[in-house]
C-alpha positions, -999 to +999 in steps of 0.1 A: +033+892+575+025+860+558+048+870+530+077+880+548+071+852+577+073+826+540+104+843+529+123+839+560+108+803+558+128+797+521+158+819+532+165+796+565+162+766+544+186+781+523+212+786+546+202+752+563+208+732+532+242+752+522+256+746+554+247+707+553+258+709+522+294+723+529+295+699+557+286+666+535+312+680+509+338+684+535+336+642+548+331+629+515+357+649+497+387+633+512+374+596+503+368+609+465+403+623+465+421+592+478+396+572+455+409+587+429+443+586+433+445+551+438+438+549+403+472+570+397+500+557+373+521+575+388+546+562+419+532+591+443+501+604+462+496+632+431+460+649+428+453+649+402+469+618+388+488+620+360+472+588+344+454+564+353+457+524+359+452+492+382+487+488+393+488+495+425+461+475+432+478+445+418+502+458+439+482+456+470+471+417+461+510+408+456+514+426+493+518+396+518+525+422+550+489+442+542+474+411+537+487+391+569+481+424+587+442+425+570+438+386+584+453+395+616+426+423+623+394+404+606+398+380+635+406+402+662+379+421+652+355+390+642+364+378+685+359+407+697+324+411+681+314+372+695+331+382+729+311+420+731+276+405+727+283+376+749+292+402+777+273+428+764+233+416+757+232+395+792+245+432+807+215+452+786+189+431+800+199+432+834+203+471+832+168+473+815+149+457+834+165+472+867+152+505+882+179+505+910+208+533+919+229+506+912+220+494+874+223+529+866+257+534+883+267+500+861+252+513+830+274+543+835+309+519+842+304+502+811+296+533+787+329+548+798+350+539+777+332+562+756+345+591+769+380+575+785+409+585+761+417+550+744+454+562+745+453+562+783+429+533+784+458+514+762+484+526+786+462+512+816+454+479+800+488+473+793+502+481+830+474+459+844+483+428+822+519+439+837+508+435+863+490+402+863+519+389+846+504+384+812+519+395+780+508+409+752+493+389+730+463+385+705+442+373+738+450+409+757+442+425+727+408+411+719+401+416+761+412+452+752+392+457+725+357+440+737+364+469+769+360+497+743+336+481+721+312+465+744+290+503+750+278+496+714+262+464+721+247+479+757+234+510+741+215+493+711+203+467+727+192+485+756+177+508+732+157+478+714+150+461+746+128+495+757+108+484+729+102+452+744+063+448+758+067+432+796+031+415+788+050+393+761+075+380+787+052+382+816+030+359+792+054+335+789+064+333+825+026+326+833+026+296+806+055+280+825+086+287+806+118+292+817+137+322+817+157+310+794+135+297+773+121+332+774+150+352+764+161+327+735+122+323+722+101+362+735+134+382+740+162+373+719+139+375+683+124+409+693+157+425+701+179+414+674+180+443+650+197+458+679+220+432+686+232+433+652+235+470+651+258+473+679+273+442+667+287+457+630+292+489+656+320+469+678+333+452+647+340+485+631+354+501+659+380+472+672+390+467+630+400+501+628+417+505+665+450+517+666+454+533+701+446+501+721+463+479+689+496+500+696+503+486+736+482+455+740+496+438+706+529+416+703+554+412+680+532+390+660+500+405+656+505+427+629+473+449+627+462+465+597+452+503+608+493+505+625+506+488+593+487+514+571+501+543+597+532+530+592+536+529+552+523+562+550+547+574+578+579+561+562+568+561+525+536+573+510+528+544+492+501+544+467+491+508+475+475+521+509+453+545+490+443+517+471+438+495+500+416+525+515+398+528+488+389+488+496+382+493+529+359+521+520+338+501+496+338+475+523+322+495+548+298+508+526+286+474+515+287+463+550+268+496+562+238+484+532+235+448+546+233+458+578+205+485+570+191+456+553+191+429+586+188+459+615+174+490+603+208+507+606+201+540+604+171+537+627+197+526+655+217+556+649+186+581+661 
């Protein structure tokens, strides 16, 4: 029994580790492939390339509209990110330290736009700014953007704040200091790996937006994700593999400091 019960043991681990296997394969294959044609002397999306060179990354540095477009979403994205924690850690404390029906009924308004189609969400925002009589500009989009991106900061810090011991702020209180004074010197320091987590998160997220991007920008917020959608739409340009292949190795350096400052991966469990 022992044997067979050891075999099955070896055989599910087996199967376990071929499936994650075929699975890791199948999201990091796609990456490799436009990698590696951005390397391509060629003038089209070929795999595999017929040579190899730099070109089209020169290419991409000569590119004024990717790299206007690239500004423009940095500091959407870099606003959005100061404007979700603002909101979003003041929110996480007050659901965290409320038992009520009603903190839980909140918790659950903001972490819809989760599950909301951003499409319709888009749609929505852009009637209600209609509405209000505001047009589109980069203000409604960052507004737009902190409504979708905001959930990350709630959940992580939320998450880090559980961690919290109430005798550490409770001590405080008894010594005399204020509540502010609490959260900048008890609560603040303890929770901000988890800050910073959902932080990168809602950066992430708002740089690469397009459905929210594509009815809450104007004229002259040209964002990088549509302008990317829209060279490969009209002309399969090498120069945006080669500018995805930045992006890539951007997000994987960012992904390693961040592990570095917040335990990244930690948040993700």
């Amino acid at each position: 029994m022992n044997g067979r019960g050891g075999a099955d043991a070896v055989s599910l681990r087996l199967v376990l580790g071929a499936i994650g296997g075929a699975a890791l394969l199948l999201l990091i294959a796609p990456s490799l492939i436009v990698a590696i044609v951005s390397f391509t002397s060629g003038f089209s999306l070929k795999f595999p390339p017929p040579g190899y060179s730099l070109r089209w990354y020169a290419a991409l540095a000569d590119s004024w509209q990717l790299q206007f477009a690239g500004r423009n979403s940095l500091e959407v994205a870099a606003a959005t990110t100061a404007l979700t924690v603002i909101a979003g850690v003041p929110a996480a404390v007050a659901i965290s330290r409320s038992k009520t029906a009603t903190a839980r009924v909140l918790d659950m308004m903001f972490m819809s736009p989760l599950v909301l189609p951003t499409l319709a969400f888009g749609l929505a925002a852009l009637m209600w700014f209609t509405l209000l009589g505001l047009p589109v500009s980069t203000t409604t989009l960052v507004i737009g953007h902190a409504v979708v991106c905001t959930p990350f900061v709630i959940r992580t810090s939320v998450a880090a704040l559980a961690q919290l011991d109430p005798n550490w702020v409770e001590s405080s209180a008894s010594l005399g200091a204020s509540a502010w004074y609490t959260f900048r010197r008890v609560t603040l320091p303890t929770i901000r790996p988890g800050v910073l987590a959902g932080a990168f998160f809602a950066f992430m997220a708002s740089f690469d937006n397009v459905p929210v991007s594509l009815f809450l920008r104007d004229a002259r917020t040209d964002m990088l994700p549509i302008r990317m959608w829209q060279e490969l739409e009209s002309k399969l340009d090498v120069t945006t593999a080669a500018l995805s292949t930045v992006l890539i190795a951007f997000t994987l350096c960012a992904m390693v400091v961040m592990e570095r400052l917040a335990g990244l991966s930690r948040r993700l469990v």
